[in-house]
C-alpha positions in Angstrom: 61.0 -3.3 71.5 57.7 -4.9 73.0 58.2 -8.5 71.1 62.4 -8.0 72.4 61.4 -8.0 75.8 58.5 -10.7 75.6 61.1 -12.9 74.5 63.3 -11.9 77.1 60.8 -12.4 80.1 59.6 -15.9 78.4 63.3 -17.1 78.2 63.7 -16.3 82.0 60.7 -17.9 82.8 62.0 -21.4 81.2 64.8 -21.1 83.2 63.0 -20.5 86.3 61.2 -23.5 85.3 64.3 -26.0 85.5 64.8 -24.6 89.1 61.4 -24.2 90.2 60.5 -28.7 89.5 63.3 -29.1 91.7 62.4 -27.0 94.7 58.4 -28.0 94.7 58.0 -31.1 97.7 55.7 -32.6 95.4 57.7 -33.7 92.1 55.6 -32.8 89.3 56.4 -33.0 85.0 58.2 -30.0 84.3 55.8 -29.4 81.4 52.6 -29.0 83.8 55.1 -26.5 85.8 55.4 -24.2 82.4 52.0 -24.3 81.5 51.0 -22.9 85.1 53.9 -20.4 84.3 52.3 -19.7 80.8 49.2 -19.2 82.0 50.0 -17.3 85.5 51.7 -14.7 82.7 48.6 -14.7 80.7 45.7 -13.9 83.0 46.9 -12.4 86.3 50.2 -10.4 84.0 48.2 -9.6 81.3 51.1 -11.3 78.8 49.7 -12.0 75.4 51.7 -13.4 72.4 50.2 -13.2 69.0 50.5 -17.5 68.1 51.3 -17.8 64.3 50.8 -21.5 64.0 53.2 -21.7 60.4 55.8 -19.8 62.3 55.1 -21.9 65.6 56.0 -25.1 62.8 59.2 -23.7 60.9 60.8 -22.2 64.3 59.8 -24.8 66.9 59.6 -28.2 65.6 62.4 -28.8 62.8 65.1 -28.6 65.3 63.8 -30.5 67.5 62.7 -33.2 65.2 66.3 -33.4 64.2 67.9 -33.8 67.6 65.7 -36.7 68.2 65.8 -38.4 64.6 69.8 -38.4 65.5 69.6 -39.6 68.6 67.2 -42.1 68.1 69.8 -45.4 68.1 69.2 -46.9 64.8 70.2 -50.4 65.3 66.9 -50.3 67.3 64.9 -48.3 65.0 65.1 -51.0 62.1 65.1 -54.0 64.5 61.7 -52.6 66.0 60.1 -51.3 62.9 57.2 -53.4 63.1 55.7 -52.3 66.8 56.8 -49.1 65.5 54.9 -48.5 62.1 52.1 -50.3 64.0 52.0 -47.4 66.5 53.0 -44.6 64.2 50.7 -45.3 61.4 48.3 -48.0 62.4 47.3 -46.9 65.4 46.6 -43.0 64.1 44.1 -44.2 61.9 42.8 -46.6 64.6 42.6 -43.4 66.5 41.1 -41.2 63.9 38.4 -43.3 63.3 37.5 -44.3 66.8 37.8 -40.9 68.4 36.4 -39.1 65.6 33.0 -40.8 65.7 33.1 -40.6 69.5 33.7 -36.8 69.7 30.8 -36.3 67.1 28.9 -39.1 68.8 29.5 -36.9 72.0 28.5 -33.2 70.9 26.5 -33.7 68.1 26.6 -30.3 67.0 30.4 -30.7 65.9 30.4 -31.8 62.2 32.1 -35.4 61.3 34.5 -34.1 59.6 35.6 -31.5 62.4 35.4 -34.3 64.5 38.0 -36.4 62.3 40.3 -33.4 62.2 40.3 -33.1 66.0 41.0 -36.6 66.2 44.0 -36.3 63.8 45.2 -33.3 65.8 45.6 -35.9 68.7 46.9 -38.8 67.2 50.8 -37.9 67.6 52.3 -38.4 71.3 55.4 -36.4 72.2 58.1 -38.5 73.3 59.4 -35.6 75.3 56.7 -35.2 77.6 56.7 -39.1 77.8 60.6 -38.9 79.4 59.3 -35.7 81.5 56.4 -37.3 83.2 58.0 -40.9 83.9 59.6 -39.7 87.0 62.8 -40.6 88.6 62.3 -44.2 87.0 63.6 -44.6 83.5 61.2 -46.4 81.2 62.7 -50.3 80.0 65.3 -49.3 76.9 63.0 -52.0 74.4 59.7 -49.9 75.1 61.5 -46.3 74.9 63.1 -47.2 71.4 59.1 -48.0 70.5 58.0 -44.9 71.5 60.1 -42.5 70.6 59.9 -44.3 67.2 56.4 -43.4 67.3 56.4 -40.2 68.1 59.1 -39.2 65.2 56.6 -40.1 62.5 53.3 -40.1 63.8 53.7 -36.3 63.2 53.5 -36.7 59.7 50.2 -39.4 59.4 48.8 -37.4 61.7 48.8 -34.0 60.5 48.5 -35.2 56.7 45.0 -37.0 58.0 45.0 -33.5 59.7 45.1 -31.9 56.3 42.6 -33.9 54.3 39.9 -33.7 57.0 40.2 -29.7 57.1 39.2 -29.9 53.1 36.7 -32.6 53.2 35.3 -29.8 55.8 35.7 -27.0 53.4 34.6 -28.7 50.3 32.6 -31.7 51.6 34.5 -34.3 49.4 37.2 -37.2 50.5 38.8 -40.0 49.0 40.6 -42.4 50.5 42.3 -43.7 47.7 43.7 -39.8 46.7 44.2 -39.5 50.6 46.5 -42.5 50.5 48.4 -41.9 47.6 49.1 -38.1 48.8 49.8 -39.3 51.9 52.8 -41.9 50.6 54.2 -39.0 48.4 54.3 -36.8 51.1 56.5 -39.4 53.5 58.7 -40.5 50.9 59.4 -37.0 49.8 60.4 -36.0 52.8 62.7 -38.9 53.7 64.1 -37.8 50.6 64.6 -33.9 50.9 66.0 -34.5 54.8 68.5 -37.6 53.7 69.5 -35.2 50.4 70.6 -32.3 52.5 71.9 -34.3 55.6 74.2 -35.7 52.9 74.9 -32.5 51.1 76.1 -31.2 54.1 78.3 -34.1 55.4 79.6 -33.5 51.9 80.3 -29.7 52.1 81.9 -30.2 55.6 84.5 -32.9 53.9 85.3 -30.7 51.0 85.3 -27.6 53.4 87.7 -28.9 56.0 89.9 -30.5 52.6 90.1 -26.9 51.2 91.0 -25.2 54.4 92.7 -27.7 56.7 90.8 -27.2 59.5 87.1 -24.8 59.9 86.1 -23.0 63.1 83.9 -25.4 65.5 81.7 -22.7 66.3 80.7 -22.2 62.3 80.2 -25.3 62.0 77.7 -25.8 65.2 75.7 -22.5 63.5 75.6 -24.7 60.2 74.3 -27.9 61.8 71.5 -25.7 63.8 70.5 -24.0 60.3 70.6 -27.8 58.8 66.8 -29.3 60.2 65.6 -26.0 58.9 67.2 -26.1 55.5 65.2 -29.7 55.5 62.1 -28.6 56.6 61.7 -25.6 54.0 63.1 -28.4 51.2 60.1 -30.2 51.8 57.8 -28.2 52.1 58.5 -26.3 49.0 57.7 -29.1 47.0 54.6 -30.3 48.8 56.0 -32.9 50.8 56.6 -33.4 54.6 58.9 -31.5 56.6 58.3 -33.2 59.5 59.8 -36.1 58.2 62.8 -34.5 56.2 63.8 -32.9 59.7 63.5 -36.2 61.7 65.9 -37.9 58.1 68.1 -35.2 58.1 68.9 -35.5 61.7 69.3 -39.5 61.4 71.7 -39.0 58.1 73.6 -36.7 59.8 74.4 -38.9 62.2 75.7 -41.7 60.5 77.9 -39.5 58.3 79.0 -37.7 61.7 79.6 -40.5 64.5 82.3 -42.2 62.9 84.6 -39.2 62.1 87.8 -38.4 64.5 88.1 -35.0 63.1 85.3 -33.3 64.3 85.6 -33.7 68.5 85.9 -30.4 69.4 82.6 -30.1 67.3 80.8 -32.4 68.2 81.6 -31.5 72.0 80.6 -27.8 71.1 77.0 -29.2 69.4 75.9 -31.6 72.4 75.9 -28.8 74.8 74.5 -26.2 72.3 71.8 -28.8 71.5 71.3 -29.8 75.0 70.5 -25.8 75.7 68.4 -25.5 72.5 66.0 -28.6 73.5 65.3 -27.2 76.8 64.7 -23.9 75.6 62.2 -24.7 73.1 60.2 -27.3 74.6 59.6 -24.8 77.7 58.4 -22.2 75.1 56.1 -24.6 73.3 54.5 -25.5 76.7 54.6 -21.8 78.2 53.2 -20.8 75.0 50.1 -23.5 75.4 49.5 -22.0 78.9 49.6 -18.7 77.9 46.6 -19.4 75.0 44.6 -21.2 78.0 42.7 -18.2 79.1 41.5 -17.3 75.3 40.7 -20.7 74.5 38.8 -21.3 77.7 37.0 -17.9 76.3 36.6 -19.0 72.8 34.8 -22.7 74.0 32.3 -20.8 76.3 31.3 -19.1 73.4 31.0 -22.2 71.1 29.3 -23.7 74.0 27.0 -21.5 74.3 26.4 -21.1 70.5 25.8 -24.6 70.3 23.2 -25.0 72.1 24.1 -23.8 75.8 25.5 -26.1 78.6 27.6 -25.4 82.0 31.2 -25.1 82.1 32.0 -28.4 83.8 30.7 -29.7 80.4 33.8 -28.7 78.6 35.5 -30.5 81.5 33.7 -33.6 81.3 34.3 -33.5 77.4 38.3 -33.7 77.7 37.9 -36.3 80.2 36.1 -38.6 77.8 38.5 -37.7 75.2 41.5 -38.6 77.3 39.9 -41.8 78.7 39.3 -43.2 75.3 42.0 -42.3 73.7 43.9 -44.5 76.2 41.6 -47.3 75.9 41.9 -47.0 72.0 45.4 -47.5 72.6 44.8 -50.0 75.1 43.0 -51.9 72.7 45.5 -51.7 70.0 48.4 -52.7 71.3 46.5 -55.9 73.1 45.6 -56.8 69.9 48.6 -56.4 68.1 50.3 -58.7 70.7 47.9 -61.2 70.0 48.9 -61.2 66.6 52.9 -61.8 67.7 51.6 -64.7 69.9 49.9 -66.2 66.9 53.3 -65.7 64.6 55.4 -66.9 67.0 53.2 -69.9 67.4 52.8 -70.5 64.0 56.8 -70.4 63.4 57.6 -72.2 66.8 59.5 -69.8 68.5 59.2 -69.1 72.3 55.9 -67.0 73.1 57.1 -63.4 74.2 55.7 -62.7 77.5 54.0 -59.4 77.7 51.3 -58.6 80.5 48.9 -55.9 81.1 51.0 -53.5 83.1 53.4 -53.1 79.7 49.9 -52.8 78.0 48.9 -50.1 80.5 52.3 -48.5 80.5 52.2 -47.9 76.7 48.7 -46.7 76.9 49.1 -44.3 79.3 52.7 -43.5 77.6 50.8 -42.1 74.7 51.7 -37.9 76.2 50.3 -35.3 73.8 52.5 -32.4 73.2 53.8 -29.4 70.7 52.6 -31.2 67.7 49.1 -31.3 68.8 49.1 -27.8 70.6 50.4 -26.2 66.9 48.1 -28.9 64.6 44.7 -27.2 66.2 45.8 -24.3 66.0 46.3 -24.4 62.7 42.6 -24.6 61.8 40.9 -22.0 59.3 39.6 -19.2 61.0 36.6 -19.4 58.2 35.4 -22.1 55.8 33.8 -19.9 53.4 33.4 -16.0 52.8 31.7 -14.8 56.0 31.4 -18.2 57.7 33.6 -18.9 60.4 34.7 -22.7 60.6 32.4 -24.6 62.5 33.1 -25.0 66.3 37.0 -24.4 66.1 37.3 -22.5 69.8 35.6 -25.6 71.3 38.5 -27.9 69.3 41.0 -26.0 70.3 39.8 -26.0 73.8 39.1 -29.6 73.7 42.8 -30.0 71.9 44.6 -28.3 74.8 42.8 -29.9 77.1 43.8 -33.2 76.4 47.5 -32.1 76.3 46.6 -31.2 80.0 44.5 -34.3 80.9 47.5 -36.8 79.0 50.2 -35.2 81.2 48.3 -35.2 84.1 47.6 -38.8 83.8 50.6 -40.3 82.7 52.7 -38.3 85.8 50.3 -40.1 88.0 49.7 -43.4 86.3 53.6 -44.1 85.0 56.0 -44.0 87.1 53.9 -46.3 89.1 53.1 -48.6 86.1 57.5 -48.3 85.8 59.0 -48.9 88.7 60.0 -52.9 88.5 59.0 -53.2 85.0 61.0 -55.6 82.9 60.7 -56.8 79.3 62.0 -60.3 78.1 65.9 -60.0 76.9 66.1 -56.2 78.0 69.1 -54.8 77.9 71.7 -55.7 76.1 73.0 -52.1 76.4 75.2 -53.2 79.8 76.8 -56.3 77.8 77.4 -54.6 74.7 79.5 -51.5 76.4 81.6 -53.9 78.3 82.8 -55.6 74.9 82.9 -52.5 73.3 85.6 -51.1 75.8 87.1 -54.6 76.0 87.5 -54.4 72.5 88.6 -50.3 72.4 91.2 -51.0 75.2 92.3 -54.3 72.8 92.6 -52.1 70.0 94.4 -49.1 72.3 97.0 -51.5 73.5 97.6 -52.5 69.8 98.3 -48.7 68.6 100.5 -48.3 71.6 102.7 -51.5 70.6 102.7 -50.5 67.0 103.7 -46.7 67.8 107.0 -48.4 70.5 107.9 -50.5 67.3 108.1 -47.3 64.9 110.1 -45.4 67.8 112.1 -48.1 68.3 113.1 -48.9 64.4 114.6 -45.1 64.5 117.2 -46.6 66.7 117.8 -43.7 69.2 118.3 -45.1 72.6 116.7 -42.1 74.4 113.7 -42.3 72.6 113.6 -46.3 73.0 113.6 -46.0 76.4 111.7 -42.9 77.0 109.0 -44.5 74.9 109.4 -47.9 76.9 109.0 -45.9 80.2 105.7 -44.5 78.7 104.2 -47.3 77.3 104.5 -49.1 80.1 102.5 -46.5 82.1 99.9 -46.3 79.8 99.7 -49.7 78.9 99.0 -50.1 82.1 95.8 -48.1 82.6 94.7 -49.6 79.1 94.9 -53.3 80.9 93.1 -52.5 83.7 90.3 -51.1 81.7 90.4 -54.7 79.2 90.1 -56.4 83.1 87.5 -54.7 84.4 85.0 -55.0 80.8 85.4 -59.1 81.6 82.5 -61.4 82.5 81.7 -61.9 85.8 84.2 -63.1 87.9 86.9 -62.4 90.9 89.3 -60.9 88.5 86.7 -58.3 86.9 84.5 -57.6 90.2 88.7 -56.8 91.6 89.7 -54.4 88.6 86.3 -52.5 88.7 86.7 -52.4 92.2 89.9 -50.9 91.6 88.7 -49.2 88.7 86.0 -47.2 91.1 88.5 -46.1 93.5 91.1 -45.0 91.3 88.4 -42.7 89.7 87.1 -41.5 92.9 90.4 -39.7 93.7 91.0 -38.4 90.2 87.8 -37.0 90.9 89.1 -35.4 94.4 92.6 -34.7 93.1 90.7 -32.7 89.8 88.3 -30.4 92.4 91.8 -29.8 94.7 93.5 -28.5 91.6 89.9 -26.7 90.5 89.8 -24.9 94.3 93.5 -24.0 94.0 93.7 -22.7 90.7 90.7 -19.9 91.8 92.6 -19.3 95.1 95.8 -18.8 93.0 93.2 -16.2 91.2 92.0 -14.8 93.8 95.4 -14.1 94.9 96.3 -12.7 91.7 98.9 -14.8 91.1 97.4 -15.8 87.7 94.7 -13.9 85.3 91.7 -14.8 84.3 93.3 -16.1 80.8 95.2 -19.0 82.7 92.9 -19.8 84.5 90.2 -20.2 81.9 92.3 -22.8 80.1 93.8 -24.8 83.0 90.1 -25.0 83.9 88.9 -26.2 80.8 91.6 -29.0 80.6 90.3 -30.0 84.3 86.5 -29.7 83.2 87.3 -32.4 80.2 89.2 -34.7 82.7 86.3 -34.7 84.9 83.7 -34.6 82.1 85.6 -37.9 81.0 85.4 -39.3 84.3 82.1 -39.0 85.3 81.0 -40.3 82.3 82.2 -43.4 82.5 80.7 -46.6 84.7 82.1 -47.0 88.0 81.0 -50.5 88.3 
């Protein structure tokens, strides 16, 4: 009963949270809001929650890996694989080496190896956090794509490198060539285990739907939220990395998913169950890393103090070095990696990219440590040996958190600054590319209406000819205006958007008239609750359709 109504009060709380970012005069990142939250429920409320980092793993991170590895647009994925990999693999190691010689450098009393393990702890970023923290100013398209490349598979060269410096700790052996090898079974393994059952269900659904005409939406929504955690435990079964079979899964998924007309209701259903499960859980990782604050604050004293003594504003000063050079590590990679584009687009005589430091700074300071960091510390042993703890692994895990803190802080201060008039060369072809695509949809519409006339007409009933002429005409007519307004620029397009925003600024008022008379008729009881749930609904989806559409 006690764990029911933990869960309870924790799920109100993240709800609060959405309400509370908004009513604050100060905007601050919603996760710095839940991890006051987690910790005000800690300390003063005496709240505790037993943290189970392998549960924290399988129930937390697989579905959310999987909403992002289908989201993430794939045309973009493959055409900036290169800054991607650089980030996602290169720079961990960078990271790993350079912070885990600074941290031992730092407290000498933390073993190298620890040291490395800390470091591989913070290698991934959270993309998440990144989107929280940017403010009201949207970070250029190009440089999202990169990093929330990134941060879908850093995870996995991260907490492998996490992996093999825990045992070089317990056994006090490495290789690097083993290392290596492991490390490129456990990626490809994934990829496979998440694209086998992202296929295997895309499979299942086809035959499903084949041997029953039609299945229940709301089964198949429970399906696809068991699907990243069918992936994960693939995986990991045989050794390899979940991480990554969530994020292929997801991606699979959505290429066998996007293109079908038959699943609308479906996929309608899944966005907003999604939508609900994202926010949920990312306010539970981050009230869960407030709610271990006062313990691990505990815990580091004590290692502190065992190490040799020192005042608390030591520990402080400790995540703040951290922090700081992991951004300059960054810093220093992507400059570097730039330089080497300059050089190749020298060599091959193509137009030098222009890239200056604020995008440098804005990716360094981009680099937000999140969930995968909070639950990769965590998951250190408890001992190394019979009867000997493992060394220093409060002060880690204090140091770990910390950082989490430190990266959210500085990025909410630091980005939205760095953001606001920031342009990359050739950004964004998303503008040009939705205009021809509705050009071309309202081409191909106008076809299907022609070629459904022609059918009625070739029945030769002259009612129907004409009522279908009537028809056509209307709708043709709506279709055309749409094909105008996607043009160029131009007095013709600039009129029919015009035209375009007006007319949808009083289907808009004519949908909320019918909204406010349908729940006076209600209110009256001239209708029940019934009717007015589904002439509701049809209104909703009109007005859904509406304001998701440009008004330009």
């Amino acid at each position: 009963m006690d764990l029911v109504i933990t869960t309870l009060v924790l799920l109100l709380v993240v709800a609060l949270s959405g309400a509370i970012v908004r009513l604050l005069p100060i905007r601050l990142p919603l996760p710095l809001i839940q991890i006051a939250l987690g910790a005000l429920l800690a300390r003063p409320l005496g709240m505790h929650v037993e943290f189970d980092h392998e549960l924290f793993f399988l129930l937390f991170i697989p579905p959310l890996l999987f909403a992002d590895g289908a989201r993430i647009p794939k045309r973009e994925l493959f055409l900036l694989r290169g800054p991607i990999l650089a980030l996602a693999v290169g720079l961990v190691f960078f990271t790993i080496v350079g912070i885990g010689y600074f941290v031992h450098w730092m407290i000498p009393t933390v073993p190298l190896a620890v040291a490395f393990a800390l470091a591989a702890v913070l290698s991934p970023t959270d993309a998440v956090a990144v989107t929280s923290i940017s403010g009201g100013t949207a970070l250029p398209s190009r440089l999202a794509h990169i990093l929330s490349g990134e941060a879908l598979l850093n995870d996995a060269s991260g907490l492998v490198a996490l992996q093999f410096a825990v045992a070089a700790e317990l056994t006090g052996h490495f290789s690097l060539p083993r290392a290596a090898l492991d490390f490129l079974l456990m990626a490809v393994g994934g990829i496979a285990a998440g694209i086998l059952v992202g296929r295997a269900f895309g499979l299942f659904r086809r035959r499903l739907v084949r041997w029953s005409s039609e299945v229940d939406p709301a089964s198949q929504v429970v399906m696809l939220l068991l699907l990243p955690f069918a992936a994960y435990l693939l995986a990991e079964h045989f050794g390899a990395s979940g991480i990554l079979a969530a994020v292929a899964a997801g991606m699979t998924l959505n290429y066998t998913d996007t293109g079908k007309g038959n699943y609308v209701a479906t996929r309608m259903q899944t966005f907003a169950v999604w939508s609900m499960v994202e926010f949920t859980f990312n306010g539970l990782i981050f009230l869960l890393l407030g709610m271990q604050l006062p313990g691990i604050v505990d815990g580091a004293k004590l290692d502190l103090a065992q190490a040799g003594g020192g005042e608390l504003w030591y520990l402080a000063g400790y995540v703040v070095a951290i922090t700081l050079a992991l951004v300059v590590l960054r810093f220093i990679w992507v400059w570097v990696s730039l330089r080497f584009v300059f050089m190749r687009a020298l060599r091959k005589g193509e137009k030098r990219p222009k890239a200056g430091p604020r995008l440098i700074w804005t990716t360094a300071l981009a680099g937000v440590r999140g969930a995968i960091t909070m639950a990769g510390v965590l998951s250190l042993p408890l001992m190394k040996s019979q009867g000997v703890p493992f060394p220093t692994r409060e002060l880690m895990i204090f140091l770990a958190s910390g950082v989490i803190l430190c990266t959210l802080v500085f990025g909410a201060v630091g980005l939205p600054l760095l953001v606001k008039g920031l342009k990359l060369p050739g950004e964004d072809p998303r503008v040009r590319e939705e205009r021809k695509a509705r050009a071309l949809a309202a081409e191909a519409a106008l076809r299907g209406i022609g070629d459904e006339q022609k059918r009625v007409e070739d029945g030769g009933d002259d009612k129907a000819i004409a009522l279908a002429s009537r028809v056509a005409a209307r709708v043709m007519t709506d279709y055309q205006q749409r094909l105008e307004a996607a043009g160029e620029e131009g007095d013709v397009p600039e009129r029919a958007r015009a035209e375009a925003g007006t007319e949808r600024v009083m289907r808009l008022a004519a949908l909320r008239a019918e909204r406010r008379e349908l729940q006076a008729l209600r209110r009256r009881h001239e209708i029940n609750d019934e009717t007015l749930r589904t002439l509701v609904r049809e209104i909703d989806l009109a007005e859904a359709a509406l304001t998701g559409l440009h008004s330009d």
